[in-house]
KOLGUPA-614905 format. One record per residue: x, y, z of N, C-alpha, C, O in turn; residue in one letter. Coordinates in steps of 0.02 Angstrom, whole numbers, padded with zeros to 5 digits, always signed. Atoms other than C-alpha are relative to their C-alpha. Example, Ala and Ser with C-alpha at 12.3 -4.5 7.8 and 13.67 -1.06 7.14 Angstrom:
+00045-00059+00000+00615-00225+00390+00045+00060+00000+00097+00059+00033A;-00042-00059-00003+00684-00053+00357-00039+00055+00037-00014+00110+00045S;
END
This chain:
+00009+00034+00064+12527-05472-01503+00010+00048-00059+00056+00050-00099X;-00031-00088+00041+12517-05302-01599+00045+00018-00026+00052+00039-00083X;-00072-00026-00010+12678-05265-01567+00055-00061-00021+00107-00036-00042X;-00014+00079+00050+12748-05455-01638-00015+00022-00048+00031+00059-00064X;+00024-00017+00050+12662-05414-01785+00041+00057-00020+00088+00043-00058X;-00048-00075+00003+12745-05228-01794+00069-00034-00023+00093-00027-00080X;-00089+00037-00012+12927-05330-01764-00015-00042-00064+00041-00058-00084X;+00000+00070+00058+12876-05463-01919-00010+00056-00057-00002+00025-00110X;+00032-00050+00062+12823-05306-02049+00056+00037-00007+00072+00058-00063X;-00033-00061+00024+12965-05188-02001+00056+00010-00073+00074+00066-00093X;-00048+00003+00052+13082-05219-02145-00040-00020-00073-00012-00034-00126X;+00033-00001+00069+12937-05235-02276-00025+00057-00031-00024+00108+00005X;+00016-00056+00046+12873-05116-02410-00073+00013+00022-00103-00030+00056X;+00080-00009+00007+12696-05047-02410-00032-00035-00051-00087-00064-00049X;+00044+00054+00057+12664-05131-02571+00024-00052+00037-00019-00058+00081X;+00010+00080-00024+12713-05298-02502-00047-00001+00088-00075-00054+00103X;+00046-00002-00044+12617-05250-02329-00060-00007-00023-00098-00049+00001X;+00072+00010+00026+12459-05210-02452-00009-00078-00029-00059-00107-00007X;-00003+00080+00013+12490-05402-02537-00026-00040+00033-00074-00078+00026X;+00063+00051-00050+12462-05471-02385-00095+00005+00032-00140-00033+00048X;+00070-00013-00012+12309-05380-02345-00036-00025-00039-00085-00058-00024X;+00067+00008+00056+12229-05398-02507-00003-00083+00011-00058-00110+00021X;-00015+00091-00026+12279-05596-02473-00053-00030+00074-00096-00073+00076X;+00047+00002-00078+12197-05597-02283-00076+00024-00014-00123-00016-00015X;+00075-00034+00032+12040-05488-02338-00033-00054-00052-00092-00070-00050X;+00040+00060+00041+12015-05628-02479-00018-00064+00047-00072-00094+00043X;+00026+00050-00019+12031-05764-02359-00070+00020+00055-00116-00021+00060X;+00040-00014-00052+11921-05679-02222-00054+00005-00028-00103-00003+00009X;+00068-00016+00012+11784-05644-02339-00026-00087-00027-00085-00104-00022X;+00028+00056+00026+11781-05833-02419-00006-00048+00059-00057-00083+00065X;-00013+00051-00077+11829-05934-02246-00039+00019+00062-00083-00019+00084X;+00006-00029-00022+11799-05826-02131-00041+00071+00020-00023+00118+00056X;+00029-00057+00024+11650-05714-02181-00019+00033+00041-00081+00034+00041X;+00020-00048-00063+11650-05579-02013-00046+00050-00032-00024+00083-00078X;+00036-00025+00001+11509-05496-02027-00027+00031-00081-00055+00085-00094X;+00020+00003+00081+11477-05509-02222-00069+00027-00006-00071+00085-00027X;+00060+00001+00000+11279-05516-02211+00005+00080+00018-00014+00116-00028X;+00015-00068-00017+11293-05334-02114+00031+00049-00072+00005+00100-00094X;-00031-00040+00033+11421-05280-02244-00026-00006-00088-00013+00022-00141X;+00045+00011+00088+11316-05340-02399-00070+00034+00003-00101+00055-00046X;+00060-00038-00011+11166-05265-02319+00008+00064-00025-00025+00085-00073X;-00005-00070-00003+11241-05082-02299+00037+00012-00082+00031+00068-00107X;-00021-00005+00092+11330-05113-02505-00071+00028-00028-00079+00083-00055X;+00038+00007+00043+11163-05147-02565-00051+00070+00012-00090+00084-00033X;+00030-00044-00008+11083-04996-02491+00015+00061-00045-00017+00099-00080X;-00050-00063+00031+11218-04882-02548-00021-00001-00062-00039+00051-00089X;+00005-00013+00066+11191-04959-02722-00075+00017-00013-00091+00041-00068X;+00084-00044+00009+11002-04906-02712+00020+00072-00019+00025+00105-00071X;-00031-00095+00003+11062-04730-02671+00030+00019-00041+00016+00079-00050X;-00063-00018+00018+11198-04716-02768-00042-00013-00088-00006-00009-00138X;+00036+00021+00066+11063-04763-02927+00073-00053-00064+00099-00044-00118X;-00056+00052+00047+11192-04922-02978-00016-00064-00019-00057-00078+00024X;+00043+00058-00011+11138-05087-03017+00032-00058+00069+00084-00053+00101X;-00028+00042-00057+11149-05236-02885+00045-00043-00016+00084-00074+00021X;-00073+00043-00002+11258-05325-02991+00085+00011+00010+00133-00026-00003X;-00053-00035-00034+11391-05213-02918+00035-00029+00060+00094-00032+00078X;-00029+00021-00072+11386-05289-02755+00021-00055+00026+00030-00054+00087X;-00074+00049+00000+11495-05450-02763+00058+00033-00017+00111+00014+00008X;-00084-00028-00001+11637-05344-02815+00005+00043+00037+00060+00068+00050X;-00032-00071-00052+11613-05205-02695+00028-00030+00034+00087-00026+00049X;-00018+00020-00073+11580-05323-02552+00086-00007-00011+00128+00025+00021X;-00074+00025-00012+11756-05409-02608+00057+00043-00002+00103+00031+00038X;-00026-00062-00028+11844-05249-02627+00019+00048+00074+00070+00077+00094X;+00006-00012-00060+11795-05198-02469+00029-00042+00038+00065-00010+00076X;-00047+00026-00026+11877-05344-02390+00071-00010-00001+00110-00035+00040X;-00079-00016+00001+12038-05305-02463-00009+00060+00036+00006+00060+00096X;+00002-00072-00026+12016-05146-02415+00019-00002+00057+00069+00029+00076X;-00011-00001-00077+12006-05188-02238+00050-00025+00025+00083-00003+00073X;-00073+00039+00002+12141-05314-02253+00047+00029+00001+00091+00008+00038X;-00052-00031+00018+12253-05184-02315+00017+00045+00074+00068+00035+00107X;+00007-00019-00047+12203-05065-02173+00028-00014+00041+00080+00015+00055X;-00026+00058-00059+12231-05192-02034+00078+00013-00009+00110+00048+00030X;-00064-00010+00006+12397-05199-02099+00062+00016-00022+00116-00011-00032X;-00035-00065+00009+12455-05043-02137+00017+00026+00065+00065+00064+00072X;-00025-00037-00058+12456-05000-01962+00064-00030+00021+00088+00004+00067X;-00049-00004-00002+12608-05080-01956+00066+00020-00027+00121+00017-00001X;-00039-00044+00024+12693-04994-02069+00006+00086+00037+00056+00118+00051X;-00009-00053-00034+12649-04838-01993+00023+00005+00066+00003+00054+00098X;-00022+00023-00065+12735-04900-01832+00058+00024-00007+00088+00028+00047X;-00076+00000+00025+12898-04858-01907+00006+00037-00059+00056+00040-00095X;-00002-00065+00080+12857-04729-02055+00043+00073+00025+00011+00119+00051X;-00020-00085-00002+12986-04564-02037-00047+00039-00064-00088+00014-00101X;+00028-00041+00041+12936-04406-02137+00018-00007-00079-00021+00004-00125X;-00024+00022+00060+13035-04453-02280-00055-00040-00038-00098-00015-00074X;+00046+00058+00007+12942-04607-02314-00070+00005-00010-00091-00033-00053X;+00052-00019-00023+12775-04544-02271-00022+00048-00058-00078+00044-00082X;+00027-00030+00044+12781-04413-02398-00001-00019-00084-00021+00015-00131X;-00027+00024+00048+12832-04516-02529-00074-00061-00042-00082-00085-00098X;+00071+00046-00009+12657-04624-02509-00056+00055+00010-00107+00044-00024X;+00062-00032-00015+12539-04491-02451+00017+00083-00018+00067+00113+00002X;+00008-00048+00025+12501-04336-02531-00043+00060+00027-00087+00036+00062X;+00067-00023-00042+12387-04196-02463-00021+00057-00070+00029+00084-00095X;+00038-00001+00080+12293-04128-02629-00065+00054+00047-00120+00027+00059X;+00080-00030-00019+12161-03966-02538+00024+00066-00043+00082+00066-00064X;-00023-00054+00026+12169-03793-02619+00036+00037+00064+00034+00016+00122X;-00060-00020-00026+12305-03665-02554-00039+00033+00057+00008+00053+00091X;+00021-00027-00055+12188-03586-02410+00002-00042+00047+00020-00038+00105X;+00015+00087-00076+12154-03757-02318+00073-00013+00012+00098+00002+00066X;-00060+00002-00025+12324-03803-02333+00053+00058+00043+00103+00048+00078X;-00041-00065-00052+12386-03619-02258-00022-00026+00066+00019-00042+00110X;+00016+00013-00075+12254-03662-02107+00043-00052+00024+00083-00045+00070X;-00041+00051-00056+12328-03822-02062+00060+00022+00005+00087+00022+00061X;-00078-00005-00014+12495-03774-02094+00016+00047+00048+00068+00045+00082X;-00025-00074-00063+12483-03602-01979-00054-00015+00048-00081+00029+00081X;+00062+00012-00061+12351-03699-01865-00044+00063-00010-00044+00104+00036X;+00072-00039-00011+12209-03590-01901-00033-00046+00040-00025-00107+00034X;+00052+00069-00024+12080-03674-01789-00052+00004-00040-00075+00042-00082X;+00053+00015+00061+11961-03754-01855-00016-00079+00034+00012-00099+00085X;+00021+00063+00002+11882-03930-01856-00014-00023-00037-00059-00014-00079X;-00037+00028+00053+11976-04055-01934-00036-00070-00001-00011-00116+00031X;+00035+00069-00003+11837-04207-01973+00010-00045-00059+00022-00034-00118X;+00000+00042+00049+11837-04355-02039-00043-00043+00006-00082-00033+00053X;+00032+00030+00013+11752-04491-02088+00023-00083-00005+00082-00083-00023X;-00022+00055-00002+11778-04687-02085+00008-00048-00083-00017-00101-00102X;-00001+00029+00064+11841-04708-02267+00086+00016-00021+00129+00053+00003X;-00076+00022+00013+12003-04740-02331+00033-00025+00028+00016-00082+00043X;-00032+00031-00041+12142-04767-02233+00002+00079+00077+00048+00119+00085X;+00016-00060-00048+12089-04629-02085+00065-00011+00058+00107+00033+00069X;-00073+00008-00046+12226-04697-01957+00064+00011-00033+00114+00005+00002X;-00075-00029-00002+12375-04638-02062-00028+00071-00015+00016+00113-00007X;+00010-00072-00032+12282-04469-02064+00000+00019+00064+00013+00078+00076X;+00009-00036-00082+12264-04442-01885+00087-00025+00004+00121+00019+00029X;-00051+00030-00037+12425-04535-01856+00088+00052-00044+00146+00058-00023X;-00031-00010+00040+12512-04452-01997+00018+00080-00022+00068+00111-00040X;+00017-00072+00024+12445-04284-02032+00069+00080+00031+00073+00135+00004X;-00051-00021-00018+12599-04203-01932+00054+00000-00036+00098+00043-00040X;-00058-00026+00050+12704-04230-02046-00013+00020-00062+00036+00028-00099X;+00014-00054+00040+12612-04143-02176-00002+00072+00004-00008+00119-00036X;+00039-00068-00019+12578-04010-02102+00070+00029+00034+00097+00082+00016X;-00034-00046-00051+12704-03972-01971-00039+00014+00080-00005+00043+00122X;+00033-00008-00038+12578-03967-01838-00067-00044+00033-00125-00041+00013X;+00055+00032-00035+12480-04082-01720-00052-00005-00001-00076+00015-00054X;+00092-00003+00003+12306-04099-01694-00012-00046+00097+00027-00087+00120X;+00055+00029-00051+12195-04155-01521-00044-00039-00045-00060-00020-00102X;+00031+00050+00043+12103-04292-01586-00055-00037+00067-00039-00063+00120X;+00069+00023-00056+11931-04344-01484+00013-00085-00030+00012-00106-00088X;-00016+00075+00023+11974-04546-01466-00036-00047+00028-00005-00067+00077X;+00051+00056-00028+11842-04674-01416+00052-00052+00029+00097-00066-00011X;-00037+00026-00041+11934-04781-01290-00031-00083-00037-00091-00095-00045X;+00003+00067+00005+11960-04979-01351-00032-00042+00021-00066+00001+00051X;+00021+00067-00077+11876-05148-01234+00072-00010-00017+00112+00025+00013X;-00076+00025-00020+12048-05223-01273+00050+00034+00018+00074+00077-00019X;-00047-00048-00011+12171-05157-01177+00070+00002-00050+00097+00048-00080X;-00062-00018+00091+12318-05198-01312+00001+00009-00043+00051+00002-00078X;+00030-00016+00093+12227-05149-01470-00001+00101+00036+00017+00153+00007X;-00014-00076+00006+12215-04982-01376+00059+00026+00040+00046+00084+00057X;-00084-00013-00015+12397-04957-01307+00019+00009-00064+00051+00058-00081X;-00038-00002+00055+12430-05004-01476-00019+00057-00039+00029+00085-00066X;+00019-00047+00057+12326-04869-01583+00006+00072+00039+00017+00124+00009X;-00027-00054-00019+12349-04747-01448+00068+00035-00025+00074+00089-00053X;-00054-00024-00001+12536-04750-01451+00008+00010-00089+00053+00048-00103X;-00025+00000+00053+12533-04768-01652-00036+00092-00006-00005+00145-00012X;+00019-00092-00001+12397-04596-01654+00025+00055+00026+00002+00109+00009X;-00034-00051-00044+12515-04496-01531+00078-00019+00001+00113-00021+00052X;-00059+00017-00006+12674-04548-01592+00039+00062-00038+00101+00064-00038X;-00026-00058+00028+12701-04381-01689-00014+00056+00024-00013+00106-00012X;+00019-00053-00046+12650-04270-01549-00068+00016-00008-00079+00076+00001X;+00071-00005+00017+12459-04285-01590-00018-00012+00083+00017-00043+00123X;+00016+00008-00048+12346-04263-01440-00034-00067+00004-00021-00084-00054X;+00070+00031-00007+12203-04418-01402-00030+00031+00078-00005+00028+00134X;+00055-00021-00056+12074-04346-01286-00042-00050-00017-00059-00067-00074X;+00037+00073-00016+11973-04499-01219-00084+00047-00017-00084+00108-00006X;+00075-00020+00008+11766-04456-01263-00025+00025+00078-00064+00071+00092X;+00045-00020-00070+11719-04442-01084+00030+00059+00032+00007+00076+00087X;-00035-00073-00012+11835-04277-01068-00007+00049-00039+00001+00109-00031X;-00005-00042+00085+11811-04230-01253-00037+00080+00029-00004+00131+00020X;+00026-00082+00022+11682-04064-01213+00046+00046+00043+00045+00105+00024X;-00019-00054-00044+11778-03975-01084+00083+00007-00024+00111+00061-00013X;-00074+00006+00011+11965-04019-01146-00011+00055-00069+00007+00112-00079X;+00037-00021+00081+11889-03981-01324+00038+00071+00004+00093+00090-00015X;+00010-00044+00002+11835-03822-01275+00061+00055+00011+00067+00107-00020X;-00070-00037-00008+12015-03760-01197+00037-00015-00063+00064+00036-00084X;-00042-00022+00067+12104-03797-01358-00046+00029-00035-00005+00057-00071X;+00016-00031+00041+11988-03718-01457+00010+00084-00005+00026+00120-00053X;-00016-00058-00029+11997-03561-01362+00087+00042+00007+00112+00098+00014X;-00085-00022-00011+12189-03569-01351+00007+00001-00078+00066-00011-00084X;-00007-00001+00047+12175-03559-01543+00030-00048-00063+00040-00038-00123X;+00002+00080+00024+12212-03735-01593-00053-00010-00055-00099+00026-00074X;+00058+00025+00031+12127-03846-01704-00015-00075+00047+00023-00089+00093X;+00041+00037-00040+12012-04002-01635+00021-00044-00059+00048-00015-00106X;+00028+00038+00049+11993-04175-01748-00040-00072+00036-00039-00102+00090X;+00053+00059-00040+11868-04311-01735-00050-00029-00060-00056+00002-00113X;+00033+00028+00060+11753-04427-01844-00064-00003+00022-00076-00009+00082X;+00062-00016-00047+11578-04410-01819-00056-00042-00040-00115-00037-00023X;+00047+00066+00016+11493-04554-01922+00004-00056+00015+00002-00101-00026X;+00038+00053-00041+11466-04672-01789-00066+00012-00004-00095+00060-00028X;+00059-00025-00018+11312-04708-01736-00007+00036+00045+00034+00020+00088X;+00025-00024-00053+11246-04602-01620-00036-00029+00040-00050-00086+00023X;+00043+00027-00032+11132-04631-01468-00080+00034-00050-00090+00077-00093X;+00068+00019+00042+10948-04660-01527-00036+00083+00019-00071+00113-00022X;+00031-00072-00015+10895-04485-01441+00027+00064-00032+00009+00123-00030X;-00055-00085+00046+11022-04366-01546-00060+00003-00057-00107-00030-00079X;+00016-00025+00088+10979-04276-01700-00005-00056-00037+00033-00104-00035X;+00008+00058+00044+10893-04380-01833+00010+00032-00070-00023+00084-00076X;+00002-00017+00092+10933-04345-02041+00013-00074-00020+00014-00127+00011X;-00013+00049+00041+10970-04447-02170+00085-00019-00002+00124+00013+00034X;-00077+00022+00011+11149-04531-02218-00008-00053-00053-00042-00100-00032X;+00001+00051+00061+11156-04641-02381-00059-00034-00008-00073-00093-00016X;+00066+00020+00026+10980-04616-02407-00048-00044+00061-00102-00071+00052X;+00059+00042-00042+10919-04696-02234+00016+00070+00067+00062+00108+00084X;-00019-00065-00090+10884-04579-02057+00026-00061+00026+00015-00121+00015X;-00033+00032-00058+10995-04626-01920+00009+00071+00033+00004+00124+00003X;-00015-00044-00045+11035-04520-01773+00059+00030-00018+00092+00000-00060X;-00057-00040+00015+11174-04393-01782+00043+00018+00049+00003+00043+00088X;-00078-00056-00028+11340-04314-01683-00034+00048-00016-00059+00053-00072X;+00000-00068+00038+11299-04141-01678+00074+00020+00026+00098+00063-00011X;-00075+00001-00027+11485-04137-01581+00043+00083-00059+00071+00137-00048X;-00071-00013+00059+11583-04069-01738-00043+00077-00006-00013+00124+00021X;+00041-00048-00018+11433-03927-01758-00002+00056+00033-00005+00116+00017X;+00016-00036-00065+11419-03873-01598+00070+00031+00011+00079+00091+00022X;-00070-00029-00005+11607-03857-01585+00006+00046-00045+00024+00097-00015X;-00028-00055+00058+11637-03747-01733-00068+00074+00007-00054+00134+00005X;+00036-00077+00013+11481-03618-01734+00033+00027+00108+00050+00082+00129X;-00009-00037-00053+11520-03607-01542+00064+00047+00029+00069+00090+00072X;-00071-00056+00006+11696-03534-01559+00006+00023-00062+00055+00060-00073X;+00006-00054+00064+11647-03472-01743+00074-00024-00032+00117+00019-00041X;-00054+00028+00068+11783-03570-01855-00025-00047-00036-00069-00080-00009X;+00021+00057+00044+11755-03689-01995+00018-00065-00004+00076-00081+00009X;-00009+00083+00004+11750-03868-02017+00045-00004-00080+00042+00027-00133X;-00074+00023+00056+11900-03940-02132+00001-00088+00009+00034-00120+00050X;-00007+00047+00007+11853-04106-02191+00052-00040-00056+00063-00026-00115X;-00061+00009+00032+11996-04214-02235-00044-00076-00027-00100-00092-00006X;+00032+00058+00009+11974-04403-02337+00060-00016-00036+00081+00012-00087X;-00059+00029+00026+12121-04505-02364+00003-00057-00046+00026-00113-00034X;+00009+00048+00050+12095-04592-02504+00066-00025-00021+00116+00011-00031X;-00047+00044+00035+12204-04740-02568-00013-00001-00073-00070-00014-00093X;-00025-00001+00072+12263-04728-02753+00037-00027-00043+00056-00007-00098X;-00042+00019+00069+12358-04842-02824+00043-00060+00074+00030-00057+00134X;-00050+00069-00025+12476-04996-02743+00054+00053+00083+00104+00083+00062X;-00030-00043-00040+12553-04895-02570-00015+00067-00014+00036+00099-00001X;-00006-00054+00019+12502-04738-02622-00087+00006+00015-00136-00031+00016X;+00068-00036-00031+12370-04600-02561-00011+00068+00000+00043+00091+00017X;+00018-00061+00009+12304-04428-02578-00050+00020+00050-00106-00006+00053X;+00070-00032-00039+12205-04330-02449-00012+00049-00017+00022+00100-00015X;+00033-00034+00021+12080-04258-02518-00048+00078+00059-00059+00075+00120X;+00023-00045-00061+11998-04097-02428-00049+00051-00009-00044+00076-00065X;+00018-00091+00016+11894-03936-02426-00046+00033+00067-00078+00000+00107X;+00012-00023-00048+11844-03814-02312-00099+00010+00010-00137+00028-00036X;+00081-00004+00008+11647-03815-02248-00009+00063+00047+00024+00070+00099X;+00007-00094-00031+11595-03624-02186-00065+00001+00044-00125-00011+00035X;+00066-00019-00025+11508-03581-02060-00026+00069+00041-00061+00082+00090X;-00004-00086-00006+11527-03392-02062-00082+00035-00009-00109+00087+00013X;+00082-00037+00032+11341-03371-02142-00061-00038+00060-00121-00030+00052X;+00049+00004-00026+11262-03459-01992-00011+00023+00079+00038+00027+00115X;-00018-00044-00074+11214-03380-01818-00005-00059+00039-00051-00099+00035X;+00005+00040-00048+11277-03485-01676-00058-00004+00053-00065-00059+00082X;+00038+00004-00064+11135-03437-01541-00063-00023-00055-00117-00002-00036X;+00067+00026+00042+11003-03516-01686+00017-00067+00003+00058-00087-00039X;+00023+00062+00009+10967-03698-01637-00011-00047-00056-00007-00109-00054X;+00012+00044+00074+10923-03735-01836+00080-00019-00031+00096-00071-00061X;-00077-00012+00034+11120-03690-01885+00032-00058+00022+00070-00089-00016X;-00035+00068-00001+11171-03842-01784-00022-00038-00043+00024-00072-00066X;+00020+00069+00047+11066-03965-01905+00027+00023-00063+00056-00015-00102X;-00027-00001+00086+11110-03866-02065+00091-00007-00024+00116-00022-00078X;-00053+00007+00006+11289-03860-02026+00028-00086+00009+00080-00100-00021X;+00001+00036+00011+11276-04045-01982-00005-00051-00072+00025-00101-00091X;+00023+00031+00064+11189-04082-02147+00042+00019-00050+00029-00007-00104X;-00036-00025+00042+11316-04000-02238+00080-00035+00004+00114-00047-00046X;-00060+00036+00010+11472-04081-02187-00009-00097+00037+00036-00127+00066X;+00030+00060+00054+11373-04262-02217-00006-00020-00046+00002-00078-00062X;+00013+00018+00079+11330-04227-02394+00051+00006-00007+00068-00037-00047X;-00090+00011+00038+11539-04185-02415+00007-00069+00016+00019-00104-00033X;-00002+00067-00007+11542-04362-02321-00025-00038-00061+00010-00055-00108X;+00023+00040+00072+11437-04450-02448+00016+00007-00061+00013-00038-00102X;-00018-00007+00075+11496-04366-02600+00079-00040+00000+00092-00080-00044X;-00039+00061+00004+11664-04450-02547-00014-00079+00011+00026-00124-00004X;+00013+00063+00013+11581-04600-02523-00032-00016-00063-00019-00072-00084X;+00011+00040+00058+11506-04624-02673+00043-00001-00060+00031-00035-00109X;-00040+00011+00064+11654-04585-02789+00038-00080+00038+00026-00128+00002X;-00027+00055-00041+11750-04733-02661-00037-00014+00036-00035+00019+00089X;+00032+00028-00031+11621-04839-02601+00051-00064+00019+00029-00096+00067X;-00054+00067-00015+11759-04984-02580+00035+00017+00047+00057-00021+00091X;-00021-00016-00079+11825-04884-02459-00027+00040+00074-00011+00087+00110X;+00031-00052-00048+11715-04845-02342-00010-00064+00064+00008-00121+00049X;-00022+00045-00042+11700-04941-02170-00074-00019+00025-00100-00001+00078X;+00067+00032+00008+11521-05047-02220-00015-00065+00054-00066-00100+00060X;+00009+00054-00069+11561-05169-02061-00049+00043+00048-00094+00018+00082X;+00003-00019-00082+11525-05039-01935-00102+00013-00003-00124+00035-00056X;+00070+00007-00006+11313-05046-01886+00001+00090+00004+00004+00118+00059X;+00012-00049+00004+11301-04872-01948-00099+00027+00005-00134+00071+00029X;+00078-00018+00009+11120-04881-01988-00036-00075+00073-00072-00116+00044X;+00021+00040-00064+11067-05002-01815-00058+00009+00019-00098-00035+00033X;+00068-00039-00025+10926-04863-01767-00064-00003-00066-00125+00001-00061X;+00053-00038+00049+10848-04834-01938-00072-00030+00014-00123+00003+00005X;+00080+00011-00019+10695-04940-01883-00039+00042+00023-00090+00066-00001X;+00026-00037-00019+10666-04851-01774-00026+00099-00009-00047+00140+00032X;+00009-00077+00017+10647-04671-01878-00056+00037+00027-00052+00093+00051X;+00061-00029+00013+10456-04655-01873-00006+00032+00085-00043+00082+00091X;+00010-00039-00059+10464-04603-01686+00064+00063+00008+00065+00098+00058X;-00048-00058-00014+10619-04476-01710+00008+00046-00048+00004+00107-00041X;-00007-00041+00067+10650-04427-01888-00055+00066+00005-00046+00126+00009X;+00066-00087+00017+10460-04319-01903+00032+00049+00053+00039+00102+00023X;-00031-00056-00047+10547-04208-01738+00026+00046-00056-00005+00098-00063X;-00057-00026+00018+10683-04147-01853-00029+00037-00066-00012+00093-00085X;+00016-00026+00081+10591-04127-02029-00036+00051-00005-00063+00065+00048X;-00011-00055+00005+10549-03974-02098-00053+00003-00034-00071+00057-00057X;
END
């Protein structure tokens, strides 16, 4: 079905691909409202946090459903994007050190976050750069939604390593002097690391962490922000973790907590693009038995 879809888009523009999104995203949120209630819940939190008023959150929510609209179906444009094309829409905007690492593969760990359009970074980022990436990939339920995002994420020589291989595969590219990438604001299971995230605890990934102090390179968070009608800039900067000692147990939470708050500070300049479906906060009830562990 995917792949129909792909065949009906290939000869359109990105602005007329985004048209239809913003078109689908309007009807889905007035007809069709998937999971609205969750996604007006996690708005209205943000706008607590974010000290905004609540009459913000009819235009986020509806924002946000273009947003997703657009998303959805952009991946068919990127089905069929050469380098030409690609650079002509997406920009990569970090200062000249970050861009040396990726470009001469320094390793490092290359995270992201579930805001903008994150699938033409992973899918894309090769032809900025010149150089691949291993990409830790949570395996689909549908088997043709993940044929399809597989073959679109590894169609420019990008690795996907499935989660249930991720620590040991990981660990050999890191060592072979590679870089790693992966997104690490899911939820977690209810027993991980507890902090905060847009002002509520939820459990944490220490994944991204653990990987970087344990082969001693830095985390390089990327955020592909959309800008304008087809057009995008990834934004970036490097998070250090030269000043903390790997065999100290605390360095995993502070290096966690540190490339979170870069997360949130891109979410709150683009809260419209951030991905307010997914049950990020699911656990927070449950804090009062995990959070006191962690606090200080």
């Amino acid at each position: 079905m995917l792949t129909l879809f792909a065949q009906f888009f290939k000869d359109q523009s990105i602005e007329e691909i985004d048209k239809t999104g913003i078109t689908v995203g309007n009807i889905i949120e007035k007809i069709f409202p998937y999971r609205k209630k969750v996604i007006q819940e996690n708005i209205k939190y943000f706008l607590k946090w974010a000290n905004r008023p609540e009459s913000d959150l009819d235009n986020l929510v509806s924002q946000n459903y273009e947003h997703m609209g657009m998303l959805f179906f952009e991946n068919f444009w990127l089905t069929r994007v050469g380098l030409i094309e690609y650079t002509q829409h997406v920009t990569l905007e970090v200062d000249s050190s970050l861009k040396s690492a990726l470009e001469n593969e320094k390793p490092g760990v290359v995270l992201i976050g579930h805001l903008g359009n994150w699938e033409l970074l992973v899918s894309g980022i090769p032809l900025l750069t010149g150089k691949p990436i291993s990409f830790i990939s949570k395996k689909i339920k549908s088997k043709s939604v993940n044929f399809f995002m597989h073959s679109l994420r590894e169609q420019y020589l990008n690795r996907m390593v499935p989660t249930e291989d991720a620590r040991d595969v990981i660990n050999k590219i890191l060592k072979s002097g590679k870089s790693i990438g992966l997104a690490a604001d899911q939820s977690a299971p209810i027993e991980s690391y507890w902090d905060y995230f847009i002002g509520r605890p939820v459990p944490m990934f220490l994944g991204p962490a653990s990987f970087a102090l344990k082969n001693r390179i830095p985390i390089y968070f990327l955020a592909p922000i959309r800008t304008g009608p087809g057009t995008f800039v990834i934004y970036g900067e490097e998070i250090q973790t030269d000043d903390l000692d790997p065999e100290e147990k605390q360095s995993l939470y502070i290096l966690t907590t540190r490339h979170t708050r870069v997360l949130e500070t891109y979410i709150k300049r683009y809260p419209e693009q951030y991905y307010w479906i997914h049950r990020r906060w699911k656990h927070t009830s449950k804090w009062q038995s995990y959070l006191p562990k962690y606090q200080h």
